[in-house]
TORDO-664780 format. One line per field, with one value per residue: residue in one letter; residue number from 1; x, y, z of N, C-alpha, C in turn. Coordinates in steps of 0.2 Angstrom, whole numbers. Each point is the difference from the previous one (the first is absolute). Example, Ala and Ser with C-alpha at 12.3 -4.5 7.8 and 13.67 -1.06 7.14 Angstrom:
2
guke <- c(a,s) .
nufi <- c(1,2) .
nX <- c(66,-2) .
nY <- c(-28,5) .
nZ <- c(39,-4) .
caX <- c(-4,4) .
caY <- c(6,6) .
caZ <- c(0,1) .
cX <- c(4,-4) .
cY <- c(6,5) .
cZ <- c(0,3) .
# end
This chain:
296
guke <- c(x,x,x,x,x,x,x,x,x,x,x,x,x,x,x,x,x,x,x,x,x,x,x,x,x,x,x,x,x,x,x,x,x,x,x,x,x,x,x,x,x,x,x,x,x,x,x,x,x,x,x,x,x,x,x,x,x,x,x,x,x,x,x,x,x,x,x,x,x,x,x,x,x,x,x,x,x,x,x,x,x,x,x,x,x,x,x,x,x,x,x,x,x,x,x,x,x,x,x,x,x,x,x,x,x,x,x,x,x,x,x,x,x,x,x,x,x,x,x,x,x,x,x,x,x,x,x,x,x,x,x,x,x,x,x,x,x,x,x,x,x,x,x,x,x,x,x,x,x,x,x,x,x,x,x,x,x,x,x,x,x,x,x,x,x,x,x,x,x,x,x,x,x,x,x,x,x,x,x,x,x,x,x,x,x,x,x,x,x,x,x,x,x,x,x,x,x,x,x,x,x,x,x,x,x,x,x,x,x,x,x,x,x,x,x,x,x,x,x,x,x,x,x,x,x,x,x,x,x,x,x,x,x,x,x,x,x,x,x,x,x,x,x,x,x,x,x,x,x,x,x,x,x,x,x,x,x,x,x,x,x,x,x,x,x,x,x,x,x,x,x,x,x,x,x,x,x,x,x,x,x,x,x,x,x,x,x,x,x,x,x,x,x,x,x,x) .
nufi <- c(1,2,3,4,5,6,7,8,9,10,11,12,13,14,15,16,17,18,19,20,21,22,23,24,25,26,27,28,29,30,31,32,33,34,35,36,37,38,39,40,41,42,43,44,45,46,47,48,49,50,51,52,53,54,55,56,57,58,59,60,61,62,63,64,65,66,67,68,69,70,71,72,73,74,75,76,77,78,79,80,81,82,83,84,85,86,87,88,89,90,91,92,93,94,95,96,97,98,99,100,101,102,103,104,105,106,107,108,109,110,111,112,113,114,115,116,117,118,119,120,121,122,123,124,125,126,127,128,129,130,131,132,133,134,135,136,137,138,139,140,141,142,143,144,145,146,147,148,149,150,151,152,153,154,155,156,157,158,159,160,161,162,163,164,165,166,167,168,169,170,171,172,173,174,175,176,177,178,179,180,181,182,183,184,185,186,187,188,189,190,191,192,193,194,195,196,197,198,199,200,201,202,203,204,205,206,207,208,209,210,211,212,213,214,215,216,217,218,219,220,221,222,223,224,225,226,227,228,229,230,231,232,233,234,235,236,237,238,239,240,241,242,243,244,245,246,247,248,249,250,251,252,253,254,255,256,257,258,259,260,261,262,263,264,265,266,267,268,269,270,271,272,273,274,275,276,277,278,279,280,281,282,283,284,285,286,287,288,289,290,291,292,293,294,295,296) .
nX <- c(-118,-8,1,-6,1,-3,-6,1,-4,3,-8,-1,5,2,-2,5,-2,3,-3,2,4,-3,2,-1,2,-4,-5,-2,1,-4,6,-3,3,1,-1,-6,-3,-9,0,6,-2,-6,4,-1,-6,1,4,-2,-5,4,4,-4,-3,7,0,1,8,-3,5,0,2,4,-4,4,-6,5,-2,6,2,1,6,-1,-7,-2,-2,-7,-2,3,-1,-9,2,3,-5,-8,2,0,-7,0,4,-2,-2,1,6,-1,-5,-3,0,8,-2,-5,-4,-3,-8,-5,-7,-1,-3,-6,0,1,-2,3,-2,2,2,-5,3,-1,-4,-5,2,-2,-5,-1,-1,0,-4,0,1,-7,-5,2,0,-7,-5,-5,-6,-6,-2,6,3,-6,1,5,-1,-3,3,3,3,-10,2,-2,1,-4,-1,-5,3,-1,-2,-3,-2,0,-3,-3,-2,-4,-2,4,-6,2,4,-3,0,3,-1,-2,7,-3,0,1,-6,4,-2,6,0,4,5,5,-2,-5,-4,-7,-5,-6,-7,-6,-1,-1,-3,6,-5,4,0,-1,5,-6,2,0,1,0,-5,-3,1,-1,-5,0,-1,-5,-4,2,-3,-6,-2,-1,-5,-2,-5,-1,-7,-5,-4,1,6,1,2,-2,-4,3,-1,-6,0,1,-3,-5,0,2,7,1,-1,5,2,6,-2,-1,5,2,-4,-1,8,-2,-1,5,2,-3,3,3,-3,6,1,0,-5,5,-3,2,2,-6,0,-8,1,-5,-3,-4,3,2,3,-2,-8,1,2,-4,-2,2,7,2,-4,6) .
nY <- c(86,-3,1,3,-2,6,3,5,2,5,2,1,-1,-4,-2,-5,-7,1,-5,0,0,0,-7,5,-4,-1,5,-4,3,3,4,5,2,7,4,-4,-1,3,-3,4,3,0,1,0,2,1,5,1,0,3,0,2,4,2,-3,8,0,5,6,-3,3,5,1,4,1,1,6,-2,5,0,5,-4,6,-6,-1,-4,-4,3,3,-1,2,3,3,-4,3,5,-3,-2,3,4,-9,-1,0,-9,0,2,4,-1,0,-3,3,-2,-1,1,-1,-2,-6,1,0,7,1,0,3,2,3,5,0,-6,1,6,-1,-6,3,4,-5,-4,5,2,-7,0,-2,-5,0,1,-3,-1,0,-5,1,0,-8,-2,5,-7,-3,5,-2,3,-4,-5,-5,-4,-2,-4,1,-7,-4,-1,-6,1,7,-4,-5,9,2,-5,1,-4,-4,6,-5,-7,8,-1,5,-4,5,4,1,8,-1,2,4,1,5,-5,4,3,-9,6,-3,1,1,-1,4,-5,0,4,2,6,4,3,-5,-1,4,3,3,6,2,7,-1,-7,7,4,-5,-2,5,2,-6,4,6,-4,4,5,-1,7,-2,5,-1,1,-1,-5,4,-8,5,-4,1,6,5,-6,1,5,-5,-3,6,-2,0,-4,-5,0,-6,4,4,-7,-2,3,-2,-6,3,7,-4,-4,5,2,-7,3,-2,-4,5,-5,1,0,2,7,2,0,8,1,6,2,3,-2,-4,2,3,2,-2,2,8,-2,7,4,3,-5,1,2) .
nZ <- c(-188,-4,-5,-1,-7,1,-1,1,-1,-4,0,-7,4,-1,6,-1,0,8,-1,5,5,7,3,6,6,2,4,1,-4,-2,-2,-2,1,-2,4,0,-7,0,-7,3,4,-3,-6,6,2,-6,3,5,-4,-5,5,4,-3,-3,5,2,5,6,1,8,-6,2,-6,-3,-4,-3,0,1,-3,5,-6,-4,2,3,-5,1,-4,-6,5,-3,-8,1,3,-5,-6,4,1,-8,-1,6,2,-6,2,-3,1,-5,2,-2,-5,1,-3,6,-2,6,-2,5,-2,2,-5,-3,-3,-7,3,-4,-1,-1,8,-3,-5,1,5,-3,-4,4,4,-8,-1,5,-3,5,-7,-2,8,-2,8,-5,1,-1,1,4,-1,0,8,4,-2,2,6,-3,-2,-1,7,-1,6,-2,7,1,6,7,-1,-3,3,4,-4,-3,7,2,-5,-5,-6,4,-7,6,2,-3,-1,-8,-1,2,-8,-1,-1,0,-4,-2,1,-4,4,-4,-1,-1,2,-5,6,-5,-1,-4,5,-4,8,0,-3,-5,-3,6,0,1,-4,3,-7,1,3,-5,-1,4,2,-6,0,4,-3,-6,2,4,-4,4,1,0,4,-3,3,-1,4,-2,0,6,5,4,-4,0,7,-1,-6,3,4,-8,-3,11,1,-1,7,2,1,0,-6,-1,4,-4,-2,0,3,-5,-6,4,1,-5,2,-4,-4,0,-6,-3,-2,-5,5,-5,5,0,1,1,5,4,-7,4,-2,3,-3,8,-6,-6,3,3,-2,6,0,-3,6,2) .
caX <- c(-7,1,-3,-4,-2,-6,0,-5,-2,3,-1,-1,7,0,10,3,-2,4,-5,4,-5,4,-5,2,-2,-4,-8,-4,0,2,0,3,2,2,-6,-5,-7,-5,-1,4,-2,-6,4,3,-4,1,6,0,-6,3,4,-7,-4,5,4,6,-1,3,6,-2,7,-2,0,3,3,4,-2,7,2,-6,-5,-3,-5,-4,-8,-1,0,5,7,-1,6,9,0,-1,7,4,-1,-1,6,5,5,4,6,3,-6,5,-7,4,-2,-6,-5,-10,-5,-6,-4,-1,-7,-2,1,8,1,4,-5,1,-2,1,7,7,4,4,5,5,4,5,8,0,3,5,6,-1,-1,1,-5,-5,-5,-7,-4,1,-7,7,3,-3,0,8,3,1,4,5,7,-1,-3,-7,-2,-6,-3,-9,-1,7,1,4,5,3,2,6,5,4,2,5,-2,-6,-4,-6,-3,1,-4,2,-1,-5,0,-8,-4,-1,3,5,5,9,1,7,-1,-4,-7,-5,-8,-3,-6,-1,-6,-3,-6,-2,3,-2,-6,-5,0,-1,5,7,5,5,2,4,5,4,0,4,7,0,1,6,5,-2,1,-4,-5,-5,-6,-5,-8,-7,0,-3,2,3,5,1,0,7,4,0,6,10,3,-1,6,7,4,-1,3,5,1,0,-6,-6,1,0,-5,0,0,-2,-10,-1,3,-7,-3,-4,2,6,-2,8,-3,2,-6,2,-6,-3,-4,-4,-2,-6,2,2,4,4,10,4,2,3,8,1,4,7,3,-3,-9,-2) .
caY <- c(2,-3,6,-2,8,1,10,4,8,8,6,-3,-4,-6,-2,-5,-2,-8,-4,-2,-5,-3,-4,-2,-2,4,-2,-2,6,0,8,1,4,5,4,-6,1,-7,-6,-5,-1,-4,-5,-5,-6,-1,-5,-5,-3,-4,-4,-9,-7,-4,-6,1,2,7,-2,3,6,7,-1,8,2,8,3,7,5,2,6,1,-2,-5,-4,-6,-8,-6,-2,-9,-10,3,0,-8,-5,3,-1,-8,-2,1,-3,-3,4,2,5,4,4,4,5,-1,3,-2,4,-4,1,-6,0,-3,-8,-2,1,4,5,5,7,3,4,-3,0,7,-2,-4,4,5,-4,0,5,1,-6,-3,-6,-4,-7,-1,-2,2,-3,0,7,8,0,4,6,2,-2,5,4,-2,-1,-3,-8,3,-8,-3,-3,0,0,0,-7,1,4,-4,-5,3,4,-10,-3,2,2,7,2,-2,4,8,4,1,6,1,7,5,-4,6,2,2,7,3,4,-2,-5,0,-3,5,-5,2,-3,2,0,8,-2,5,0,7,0,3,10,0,7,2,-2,4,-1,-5,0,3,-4,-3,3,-2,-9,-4,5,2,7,0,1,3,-1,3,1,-1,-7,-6,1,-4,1,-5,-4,0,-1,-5,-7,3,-6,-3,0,3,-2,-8,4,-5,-4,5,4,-5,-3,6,3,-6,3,4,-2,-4,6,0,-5,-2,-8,2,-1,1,2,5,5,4,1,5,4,4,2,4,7,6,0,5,1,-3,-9,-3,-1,1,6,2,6,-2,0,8) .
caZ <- c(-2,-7,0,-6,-4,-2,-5,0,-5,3,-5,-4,0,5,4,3,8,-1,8,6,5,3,4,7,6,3,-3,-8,-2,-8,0,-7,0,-6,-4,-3,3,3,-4,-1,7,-2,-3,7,-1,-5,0,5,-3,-5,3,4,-4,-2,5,1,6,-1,6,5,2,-1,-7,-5,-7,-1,-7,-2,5,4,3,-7,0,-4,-3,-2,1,-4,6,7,-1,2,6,3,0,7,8,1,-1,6,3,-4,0,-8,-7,-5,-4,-7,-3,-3,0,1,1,-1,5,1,2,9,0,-2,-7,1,-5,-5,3,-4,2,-2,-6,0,2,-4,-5,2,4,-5,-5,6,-1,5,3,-5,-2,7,-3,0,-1,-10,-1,3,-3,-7,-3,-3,-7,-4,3,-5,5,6,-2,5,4,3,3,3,7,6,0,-7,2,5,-4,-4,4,2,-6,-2,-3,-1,-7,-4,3,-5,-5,-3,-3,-3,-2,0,-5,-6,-5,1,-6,3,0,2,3,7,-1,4,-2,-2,-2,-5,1,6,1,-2,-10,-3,-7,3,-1,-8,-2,5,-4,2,7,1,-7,6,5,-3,-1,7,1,-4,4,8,1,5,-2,6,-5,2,-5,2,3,-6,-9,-3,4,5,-5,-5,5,3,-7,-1,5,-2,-3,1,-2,2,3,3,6,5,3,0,7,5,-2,3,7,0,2,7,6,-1,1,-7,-4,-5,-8,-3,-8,-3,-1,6,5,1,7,-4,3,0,-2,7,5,4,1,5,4,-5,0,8,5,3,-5,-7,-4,-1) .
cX <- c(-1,-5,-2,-3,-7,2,-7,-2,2,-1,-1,7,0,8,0,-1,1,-4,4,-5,6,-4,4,-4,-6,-7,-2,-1,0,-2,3,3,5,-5,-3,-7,-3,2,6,0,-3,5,2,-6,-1,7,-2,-4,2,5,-1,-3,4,3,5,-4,0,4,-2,4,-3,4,0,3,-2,-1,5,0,-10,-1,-4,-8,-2,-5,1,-1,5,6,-1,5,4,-1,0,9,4,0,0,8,3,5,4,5,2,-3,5,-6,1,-1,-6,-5,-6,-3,-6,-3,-2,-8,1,3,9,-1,1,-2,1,-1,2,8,4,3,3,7,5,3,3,6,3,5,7,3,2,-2,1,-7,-4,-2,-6,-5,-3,-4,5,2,-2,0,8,1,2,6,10,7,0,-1,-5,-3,-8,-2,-7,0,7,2,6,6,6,6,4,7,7,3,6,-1,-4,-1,-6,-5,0,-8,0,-3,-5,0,-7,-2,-4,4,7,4,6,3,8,1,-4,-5,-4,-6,-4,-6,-4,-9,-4,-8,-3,4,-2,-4,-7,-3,-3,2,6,5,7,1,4,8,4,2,5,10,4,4,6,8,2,-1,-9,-8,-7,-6,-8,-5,-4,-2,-2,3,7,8,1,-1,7,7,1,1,6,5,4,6,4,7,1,6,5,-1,-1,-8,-5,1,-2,-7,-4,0,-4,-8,3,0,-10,-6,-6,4,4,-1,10,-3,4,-5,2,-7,-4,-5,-4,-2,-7,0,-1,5,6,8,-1,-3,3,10,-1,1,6,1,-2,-7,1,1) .
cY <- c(0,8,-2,6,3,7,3,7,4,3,-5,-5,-5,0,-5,1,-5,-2,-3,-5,-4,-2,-2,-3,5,-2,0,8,1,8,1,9,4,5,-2,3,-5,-4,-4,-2,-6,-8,-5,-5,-4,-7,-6,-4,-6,-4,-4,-2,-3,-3,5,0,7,-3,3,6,6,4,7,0,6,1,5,2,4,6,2,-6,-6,-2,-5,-7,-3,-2,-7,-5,2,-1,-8,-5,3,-7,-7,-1,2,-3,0,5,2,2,6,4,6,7,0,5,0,3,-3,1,-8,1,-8,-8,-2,2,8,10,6,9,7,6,-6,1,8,-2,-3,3,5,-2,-2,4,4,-6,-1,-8,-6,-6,-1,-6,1,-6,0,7,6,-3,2,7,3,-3,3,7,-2,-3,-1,-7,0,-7,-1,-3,2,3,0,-3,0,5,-3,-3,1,1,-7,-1,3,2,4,3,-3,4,5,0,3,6,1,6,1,-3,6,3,2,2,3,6,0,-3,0,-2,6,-6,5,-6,3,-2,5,-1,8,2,7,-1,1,7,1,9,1,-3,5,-6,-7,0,2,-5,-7,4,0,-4,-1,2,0,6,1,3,5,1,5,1,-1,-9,-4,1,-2,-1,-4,-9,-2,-4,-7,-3,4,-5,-4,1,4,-5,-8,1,-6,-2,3,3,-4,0,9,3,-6,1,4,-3,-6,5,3,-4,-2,-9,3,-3,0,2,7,7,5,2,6,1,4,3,2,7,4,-3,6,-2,-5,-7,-1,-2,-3,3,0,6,-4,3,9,1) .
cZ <- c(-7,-3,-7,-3,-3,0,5,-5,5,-4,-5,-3,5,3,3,8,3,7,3,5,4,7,5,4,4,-2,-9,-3,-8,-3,-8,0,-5,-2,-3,1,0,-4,2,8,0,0,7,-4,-7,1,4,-2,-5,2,4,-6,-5,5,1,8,0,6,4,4,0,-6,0,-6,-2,-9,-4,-5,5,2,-6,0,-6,0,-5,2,1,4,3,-4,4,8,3,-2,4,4,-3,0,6,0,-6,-2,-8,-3,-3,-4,-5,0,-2,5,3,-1,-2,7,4,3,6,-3,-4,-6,-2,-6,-3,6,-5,-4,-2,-6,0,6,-2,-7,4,2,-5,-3,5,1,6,3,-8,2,4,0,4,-1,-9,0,0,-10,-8,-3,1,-5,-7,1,-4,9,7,0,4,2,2,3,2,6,3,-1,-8,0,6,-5,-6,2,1,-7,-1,-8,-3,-7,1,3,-6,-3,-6,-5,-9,-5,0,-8,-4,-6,-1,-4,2,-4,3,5,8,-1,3,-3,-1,0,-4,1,5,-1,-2,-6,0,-4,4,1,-5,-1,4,-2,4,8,0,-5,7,4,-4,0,9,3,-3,4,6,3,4,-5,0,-7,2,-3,3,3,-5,-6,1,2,4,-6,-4,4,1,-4,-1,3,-4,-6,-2,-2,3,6,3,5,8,2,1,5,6,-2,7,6,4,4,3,5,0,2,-6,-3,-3,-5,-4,-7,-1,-4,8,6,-1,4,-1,7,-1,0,7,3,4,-2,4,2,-6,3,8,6,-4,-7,-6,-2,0,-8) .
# end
């Protein structure tokens, strides 16, 4: 049985996930199973779509592909590449599918599409010395390239993912690595990025000399900040350029800042400018912490 590798999120962490499948005699049958939800439910006709209209046959067998380990709940798209090279490659005994990695959403026609949960999972499997080499489609590939002590393979479509898979030259697939395109300030040989273009300035406060002397001392320290005054004199104003110049931040926190806003379903931004949250002054403890014992 040939076993092909992909991740699922647990909680904000992604785990190794190994798609299985196996194709006996019996009624034409095609079942996905592993405590799966709908998207990946959904995922039969997607598959079966991009495989007829690439000239595969589906095989008239009765088809179980398994999601392990399955007592651990999943979601997502990005199981349709792993799953469609399950079924193109049934017959073929020596296929070898290593160590490598999939993930991609497949559209009706083959082609191969980015999903928001790839990149936080890849960094996490990553940093846990889980996975060395994926592949992904160019648009997954853009937003790993960024990720340090990964290869990272491209392919468009099936058809191209089929033909990595046949090749014996799987460098003419690489993706070539890309540094972050910003400023850089080393530190006992560490790199930290910084930028120099803030769309928010202090030169725009005019007085509240004590408050931005405080929120400067803040920033240099990371020490916590609490601001109080009448509405309009500049407190949420101040708040909003303390982002701007805090400590220039490393590698690391770009990417994990990055995670953060793909798990949000926000555009991942690798701009070395730390994140900020401006709630609404009524807001309550508890939509702010989310319930539970934290918002007491």
């Amino acid at each position: 049985m040939k076993i092909i590798k992909s991740a699922s999120l647990d909680t904000i962490d992604a785990i190794s996930i190994d798609v299985e499948s196996t194709f006996t005699k019996g009624l034409p049958t095609f079942t996905i199973v592993g405590m799966i939800s709908t998207s990946i439910s959904e995922s039969k006709e997607r598959v079966k779509s991009a495989l007829l209209i690439n000239g595969f046959k589906f095989p008239p067998l009765k088809i179980i592909v398994n999601l392990s380990p399955s007592e651990i709940s999943k979601k997502g798209t990005h199981f349709d590449l792993a799953i469609a090279l399950q079924i193109a490659f049934y017959d073929n005994k020596k296929i070898n599918f290593d160590d490598f990695f999939f993930f991609g959403e497949l559209a009706l026609d083959g082609n191969i599409k980015d999903t928001t949960l790839i990149f936080p999972m890849v960094l996490s499997l990553v940093k846990k010395g889980e996975i060395k080499k994926v592949v992904v489609c160019e648009e997954s590939a853009k937003k790993l390239v960024n990720i340090p002590n990964l290869q990272i393979y491209k392919v468009k479509e099936l058809n191209e993912a089929i033909e990595f898979i046949k090749s014996e030259k799987k460098e003419d697939f690489l993706y070539e690595k890309k540094e972050i395109k910003h400023k850089i300030l080393e530190i006992n040989s560490e790199k930290y990025f910084y930028e120099t273009n803030y769309p928010e300035d202090f030169s725009d406060v005019i007085g509240q000399d004590m408050a931005k002397y405080a929120a400067m001392i803040c920033a240099a320290g990371n020490h916590n900040l609490i601001m109080e005054g009448s509405p309009g004199c500049g407190k949420s104003m101040i708040s909003k350029r303390v982002q701007y110049i805090m400590p220039p931040m490393s590698l690391e926190e770009i990417l994990e800042k990055a995670k953060l806003q793909a798990l949000d379903f926000k555009e991942v931004d690798f701009s070395p400018i730390r994140a900020f949250r401006s709630p609404h002054h009524s807001a309550t403890k508890s939509s702010i912490f989310g319930g539970g014992c934290n918002s007491q």
